[in-house]
N, C-alpha and C positions, 0 to 999 in steps of 0.2 A: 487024407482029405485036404484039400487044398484051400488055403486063406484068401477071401473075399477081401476086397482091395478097399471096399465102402465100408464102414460098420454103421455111419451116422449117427455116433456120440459126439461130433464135432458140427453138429447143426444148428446149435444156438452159439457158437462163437468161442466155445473152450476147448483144450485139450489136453490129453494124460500127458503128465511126465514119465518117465522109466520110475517105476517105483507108485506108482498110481496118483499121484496129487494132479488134481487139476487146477490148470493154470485159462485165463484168458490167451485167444489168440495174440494177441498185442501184447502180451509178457515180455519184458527184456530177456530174459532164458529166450522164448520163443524167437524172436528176432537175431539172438545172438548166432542159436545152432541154425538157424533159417536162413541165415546169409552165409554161415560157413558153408550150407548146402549150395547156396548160389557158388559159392568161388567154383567147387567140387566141379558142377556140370560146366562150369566155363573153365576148367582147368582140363575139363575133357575135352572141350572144343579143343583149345588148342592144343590137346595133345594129339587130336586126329588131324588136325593143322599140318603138323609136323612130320606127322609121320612113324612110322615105325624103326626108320633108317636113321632119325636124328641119334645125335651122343643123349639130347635129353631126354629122351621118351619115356625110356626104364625111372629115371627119377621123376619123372611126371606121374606115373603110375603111383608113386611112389605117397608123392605129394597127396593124390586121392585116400589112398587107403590111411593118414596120418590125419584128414582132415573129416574120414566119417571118423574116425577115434574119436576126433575134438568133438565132430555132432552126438556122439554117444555121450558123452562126457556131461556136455552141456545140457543132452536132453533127461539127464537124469535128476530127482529129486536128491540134494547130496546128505540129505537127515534120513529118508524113505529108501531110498536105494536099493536093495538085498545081492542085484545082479551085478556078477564079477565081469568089469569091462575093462577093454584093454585101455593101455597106456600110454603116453607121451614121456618121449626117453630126451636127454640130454645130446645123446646118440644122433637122434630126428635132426635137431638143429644144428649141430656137428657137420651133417651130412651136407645138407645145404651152404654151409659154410665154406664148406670144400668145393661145393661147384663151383659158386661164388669167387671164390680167391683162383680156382683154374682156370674160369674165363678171363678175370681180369689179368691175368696173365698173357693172353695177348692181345685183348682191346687194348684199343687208344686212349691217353689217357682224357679224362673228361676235362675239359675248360668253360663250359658253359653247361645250364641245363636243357637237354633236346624236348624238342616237342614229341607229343606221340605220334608216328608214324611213320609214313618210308616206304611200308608194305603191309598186304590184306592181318599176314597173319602178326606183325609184330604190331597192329595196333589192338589185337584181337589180346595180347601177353598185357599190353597198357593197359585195357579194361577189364583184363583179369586183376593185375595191380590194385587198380583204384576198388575190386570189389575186396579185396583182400583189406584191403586200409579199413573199410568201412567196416570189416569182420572186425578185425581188432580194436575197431573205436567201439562196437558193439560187446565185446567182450568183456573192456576194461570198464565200461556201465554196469554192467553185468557184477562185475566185482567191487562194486564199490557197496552191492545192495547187497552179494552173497559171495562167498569167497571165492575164487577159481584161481587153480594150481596157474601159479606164473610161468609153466612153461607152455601152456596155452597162448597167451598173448606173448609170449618172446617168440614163439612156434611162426606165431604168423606174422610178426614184424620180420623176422631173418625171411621169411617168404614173399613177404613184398619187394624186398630186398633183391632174391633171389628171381623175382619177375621183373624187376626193372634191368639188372645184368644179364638173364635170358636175351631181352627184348635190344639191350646191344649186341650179344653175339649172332642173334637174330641179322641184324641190323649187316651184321660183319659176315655171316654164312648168303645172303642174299645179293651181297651188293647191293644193299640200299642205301641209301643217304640219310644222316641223323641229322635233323635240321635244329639247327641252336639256337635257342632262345636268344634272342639281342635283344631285351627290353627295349622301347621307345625313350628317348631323351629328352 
């Protein structure tokens, strides 16, 4: 039998957590795993950006499947809970450390901060960036009300990270030009 996509228990403005508690739409939890979802579909975009041919694609993929974890995570009641979900490794952030330090191995090195863009898709990696930031500011709210395992927000700082060094090698696979912030005087 197949799952109807509507149930319309979420038509006065609430919804279940994993674990059955209902929360308002507007819950920090809700908002937390809501915007990790947002990074997710824009972490698609650009990975169909890119292509299948890029070095990063495989860890783009990668990147999705690490950040429904976090939306499982978050969407779950952590007193109510019963369902065994998966996990965030030390590993995760490991990995992305490793792209991280092999790109910058042959970028240039930075002297100024660049603005966003150059090209369609590396500004598409920026506004992947900035939704990532806002996941982890949403996160760390999140944990100041209810607890969440710190490698959730370490997870997606090293990934914001790891989108801004993208978005140079981007920069550096394209030939495009990283324009430098020169503040006004």
């Amino acid at each position: 039998m197949a799952i109807k996509i509507y149930t319309k228990t979420g038509d006065k403005g609430e919804t279940s957590l994993i674990g059955g508690t209902r929360v308002p739409k507007h819950h920090i939890r809700i908002e937390a795993y809501g915007t990790v979802d947002e990074l997710n579909s824009y972490i698609g975009l650009v990975r169909d950006l890119i292509t299948e041919k890029h070095s990063h694609f495989k860890l783009l993929v990668e990147v999705q499947d690490r950040l429904f974890t976090m939306g499982s995570i978050l969407a779950a009641d952590p007193e109510k809970n019963k369902m065994k979900l998966p996990e965030l490794k030390e590993s995760d952030i490991e990995l992305l450390e490793k792209a991280i330090d092999e790109m910058d191995k042959i970028l240039p090195p930075m002297k100024h901060f660049v603005l966003p863009g150059g090209h369609t898709t590396i500004s598409q990696v920026h506004i992947a960036r900035c939704i990532c930031r806002r996941a982890e500011r949403n996160v760390l709210h999140l944990n100041e009300l209810f607890p969440v395992n710190d490698l959730t927000f370490k997870y997606l700082n090293r990934l914001s990270d790891y989108l801004f060094t993208l978005s140079r090698q981007l920069a550096l696979d394209y030939n495009a030009i990283e324009t430098p912030w020169l503040p006004r005087q």
